[in-house]
N, C-alpha and C positions, 0 to 999 in steps of 0.2 A: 486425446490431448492435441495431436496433432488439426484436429478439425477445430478447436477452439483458434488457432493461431491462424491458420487459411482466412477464417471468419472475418479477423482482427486485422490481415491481410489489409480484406476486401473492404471494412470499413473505416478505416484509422487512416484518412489524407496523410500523403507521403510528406507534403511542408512541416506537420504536425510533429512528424517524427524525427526531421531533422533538426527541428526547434528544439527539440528535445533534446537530442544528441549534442548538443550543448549548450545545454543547461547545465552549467558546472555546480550551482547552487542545490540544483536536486541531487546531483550525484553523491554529491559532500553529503549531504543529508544524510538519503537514503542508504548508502554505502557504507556509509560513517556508525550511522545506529545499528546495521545489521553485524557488521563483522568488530565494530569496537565495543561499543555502548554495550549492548546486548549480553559480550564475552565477562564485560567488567562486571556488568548486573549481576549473573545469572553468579561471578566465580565469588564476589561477594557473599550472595544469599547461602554457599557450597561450603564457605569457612565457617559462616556461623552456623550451620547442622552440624557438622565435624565440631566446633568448639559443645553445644549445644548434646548431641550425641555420642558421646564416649561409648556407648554398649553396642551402637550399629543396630538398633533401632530399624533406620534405615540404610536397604543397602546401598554398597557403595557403588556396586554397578549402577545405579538410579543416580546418583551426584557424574560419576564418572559420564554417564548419556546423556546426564541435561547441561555438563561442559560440551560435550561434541554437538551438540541440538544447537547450543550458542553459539557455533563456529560456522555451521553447515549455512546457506545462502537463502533466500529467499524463494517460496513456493514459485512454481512457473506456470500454471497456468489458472488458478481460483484468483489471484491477484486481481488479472486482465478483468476476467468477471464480474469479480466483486464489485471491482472500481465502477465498470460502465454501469451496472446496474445502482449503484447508489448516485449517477449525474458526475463522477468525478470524469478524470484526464484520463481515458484508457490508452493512451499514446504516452503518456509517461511513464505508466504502470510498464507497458510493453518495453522499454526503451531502460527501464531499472531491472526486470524482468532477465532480460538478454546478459546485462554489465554482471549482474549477480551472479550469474550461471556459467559465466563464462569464466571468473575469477575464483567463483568458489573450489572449482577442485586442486585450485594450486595454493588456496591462504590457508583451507579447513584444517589439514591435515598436520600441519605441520605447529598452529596456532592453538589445534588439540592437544597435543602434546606439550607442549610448552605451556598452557595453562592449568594442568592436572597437577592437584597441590603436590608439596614433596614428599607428604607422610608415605608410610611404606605399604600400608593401603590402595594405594595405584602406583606398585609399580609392575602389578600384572598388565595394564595398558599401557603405561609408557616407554615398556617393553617390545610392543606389536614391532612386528618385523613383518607382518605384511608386504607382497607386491603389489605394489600403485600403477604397474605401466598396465596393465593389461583394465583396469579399473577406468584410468584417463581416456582409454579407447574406448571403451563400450557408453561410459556418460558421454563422449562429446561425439560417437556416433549416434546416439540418441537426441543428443540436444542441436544435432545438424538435420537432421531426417524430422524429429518430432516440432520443431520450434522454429528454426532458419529457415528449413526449405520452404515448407506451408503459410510464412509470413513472406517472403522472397514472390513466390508463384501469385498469392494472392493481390499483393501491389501491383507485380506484371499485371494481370487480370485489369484488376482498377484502370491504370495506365492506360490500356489498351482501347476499353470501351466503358471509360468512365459513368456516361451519361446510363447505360442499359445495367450494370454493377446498380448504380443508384436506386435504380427504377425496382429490380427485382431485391434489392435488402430492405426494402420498404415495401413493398407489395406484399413478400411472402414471409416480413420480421425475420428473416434469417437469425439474428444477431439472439432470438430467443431461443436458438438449440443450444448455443453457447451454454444454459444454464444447465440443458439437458445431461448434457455431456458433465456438469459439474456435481451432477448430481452421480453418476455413474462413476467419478472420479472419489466423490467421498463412499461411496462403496466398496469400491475398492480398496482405498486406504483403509477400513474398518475391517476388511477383509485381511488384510493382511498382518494386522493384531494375533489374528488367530492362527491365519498357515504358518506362521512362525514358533506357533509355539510359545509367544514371550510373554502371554499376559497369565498362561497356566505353570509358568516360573516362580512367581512372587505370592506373596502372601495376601490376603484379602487388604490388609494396614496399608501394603505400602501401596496400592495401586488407587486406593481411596483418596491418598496423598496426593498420586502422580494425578489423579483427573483433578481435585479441587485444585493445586496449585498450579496447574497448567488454565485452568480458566482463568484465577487471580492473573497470574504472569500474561499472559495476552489481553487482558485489560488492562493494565498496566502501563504496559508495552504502548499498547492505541494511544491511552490517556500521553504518554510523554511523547509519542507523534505529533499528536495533533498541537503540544503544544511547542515544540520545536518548529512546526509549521508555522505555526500564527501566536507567535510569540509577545507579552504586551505594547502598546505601540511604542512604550519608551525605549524597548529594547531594539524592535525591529520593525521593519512596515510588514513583513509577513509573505506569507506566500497567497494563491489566489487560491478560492474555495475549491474549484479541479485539482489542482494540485496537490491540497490539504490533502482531499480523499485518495488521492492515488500515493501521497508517501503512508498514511494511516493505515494502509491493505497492505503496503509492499513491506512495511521495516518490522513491524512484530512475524511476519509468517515464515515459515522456513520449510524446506523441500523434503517428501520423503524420496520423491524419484530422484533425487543426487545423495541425499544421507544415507538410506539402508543400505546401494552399494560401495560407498564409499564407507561406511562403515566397517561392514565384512571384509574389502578388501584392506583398510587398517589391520585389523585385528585379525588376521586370517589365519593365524597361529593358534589361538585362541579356544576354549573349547567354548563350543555350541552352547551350552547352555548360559557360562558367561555373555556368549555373546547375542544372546536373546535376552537375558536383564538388561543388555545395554544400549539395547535397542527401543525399550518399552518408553523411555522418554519421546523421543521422535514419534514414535507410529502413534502414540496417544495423543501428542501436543499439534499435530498433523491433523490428526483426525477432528478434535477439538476445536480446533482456530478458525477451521470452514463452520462450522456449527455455530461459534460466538459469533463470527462475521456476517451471518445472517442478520440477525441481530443487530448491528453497525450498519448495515445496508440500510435498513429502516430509517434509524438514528439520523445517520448521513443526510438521508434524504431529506430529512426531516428540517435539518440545521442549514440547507444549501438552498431550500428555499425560503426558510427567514431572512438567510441575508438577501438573497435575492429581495425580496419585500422589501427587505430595509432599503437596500440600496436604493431601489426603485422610487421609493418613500421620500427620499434623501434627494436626487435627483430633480422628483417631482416638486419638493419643498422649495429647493433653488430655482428651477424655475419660473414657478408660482409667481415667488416672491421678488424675481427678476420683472415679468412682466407684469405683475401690480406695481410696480414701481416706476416702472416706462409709462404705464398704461395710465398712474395717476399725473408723471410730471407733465407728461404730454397732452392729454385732458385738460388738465389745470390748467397748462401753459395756453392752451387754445382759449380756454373759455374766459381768462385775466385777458390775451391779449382784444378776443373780442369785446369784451367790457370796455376794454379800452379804448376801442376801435370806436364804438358805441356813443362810447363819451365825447371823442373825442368830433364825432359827426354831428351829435345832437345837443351839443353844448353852442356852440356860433347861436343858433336859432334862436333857443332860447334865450341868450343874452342879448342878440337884435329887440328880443321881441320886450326882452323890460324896456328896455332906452325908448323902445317907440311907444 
């Protein structure tokens, strides 16, 4: 992870990323979707199975983890990725990226709690009496060492010998291990379904659940990104198609490297087996959302150069039709006044030459 941010360092212009950094409109956005919109979706969808399910059907550790899934922040480093390879803003990605990570472990925890319905059914989690301090240390040693330093060093770098930085992330595509590394990244995460122990918890029903509606939900999720982004023009002028793609990656994804430890240390009272059900939403919806997003990388791509085209189109149309319209006044205008010119040389002559 840390080599994906070095990377993003070395190629993401330092102007880019202050632009960013206030950008208030992204912030609201993407900030706004992950830790409100999201919490409200997911505790909606959470009432009606509880109205829907009286016999627990499904467990409720499964409703209980896809509350904490909706609190938890946004992935940190398949985001960066995603984005640059679909042509989006990977300097906004980067810059949403950081605000999310850095805020989630003080909103999660506490906005967990406070959303777990009141029935008596959770009040095995809203119980947890977990220690957080030792939790806050180890994520935000992690998220200083994996994510700050390696973006930190790599701008130094840039800075320093901008011109040769250029020269060698083009010559030798650096920016393509990036994906390498994300691929070693979603292994991981599917790895760790299993060292836990929490997908051999549940019964064959509910985990059929947990993957089809974890794809539903992050399609979803995109779908109301992108239209938050580029909203109809009566409502909004919208945002710009980089953009589009970088809140589209950043506001459905959410983090397993800040959720599973901050999960455990929640509920660290708790027995292990609870707290492997309550985990199988995350590490599933984790695993899944780099997978859809492939998928969207494509799409994106797809959609960024029609507009492109169009614009292009559009551009070209005005003008066209700019300069046929100079090109005919000014024409006309020359060849009337030559007529005129014309006439008005060869007209004397000929009226001398009736009278004589």
């Amino acid at each position: 992870m840390a080599l994906i941010f070095l990377i993003s360092g070395l190629s993401v212009p330092r102007e880019k990323l202050v632009l960013h950094l206030l950008n208030w409109r992204l912030h609201v956005l993407v900030q706004g979707f992950s830790f409100l919109f999201i919490p409200a979706f997911i505790l909606a969808i959470v009432h009606i199975i509880l109205a829907g399910d009286p016999d627990e059907n499904i467990d409720r550790a499964l409703l209980a983890g896809y509350i904490f899934l909706a609190c938890i922040p946004t992935t940190i480093a398949s985001n960066v990725v995603m984005t640059r390879s679909a042509g989006g803003d990977d300097a906004a990605a980067l810059v949403e990226v950081i605000i999310a990570n850095f805020l989630g472990p003080f909103i999660t925890a506490g906005w967990t709690v406070t959303l777990l319905p009141s029935s008596s059914e959770f009040d095995v989690w809203r119980a947890g009496d977990g220690n957080l301090s030792d939790m806050y240390r180890d994520v935000f040693k992690q998220f200083g060492l994996a994510v700050l330093l390696p973006l930190v060093v790599g701008q130094l770098i840039r800075w320093v010998w901008p011109e040769i930085v250029a020269k060698v992330m083009a010559k030798y595509r650096i920016a393509k291990i990036s994906t390498a590394c994300l691929i070693l990244l979603v292994w991981s995460t599917f790895s760790s379904c299993f060292a836990t122990g929490a997908l051999q918890t549940l019964s064959a029903s509910s985990i059929v659940f947990v993957v089809l509606f974890n794809i539903a939900l992050y399609t979803f999720l995109t779908a109301a990104c992108f239209f938050f982004s580029r909203p109809p023009m009566i409502l909004s002028s919208g945002m710009s198609p980089q953009e589009t793609i970088a809140v589209c990656f950043c506001g459905p994804a959410k983090s397993t490297a800040l959720g599973i430890p901050l999960l455990y240390a929640m509920w660290g009272s708790l027995d292990l087996y609870i707290k492997s059900k309550t985990s199988v939403p995350v590490l599933l919806y984790t695993t899944e959302q780099i997978c859809v997003a492939h998928f969207f990388v494509h799409m994106f791509k797809w959609w960024h150069r029609r507009v492109d085209r169009k614009s292009a189109s559009e551009k070209g149309d005005v003008g066209g039709g700019e300069k046929l319209e100079g090109s005919g006044s000014g024409a006309g205008g020359l060849d009337l006044e030559e007529m005129d010119k014309g006439a008005g040389v060869s007209l004397p002559p000929d009226h001398t030459h009736n009278h004589a």
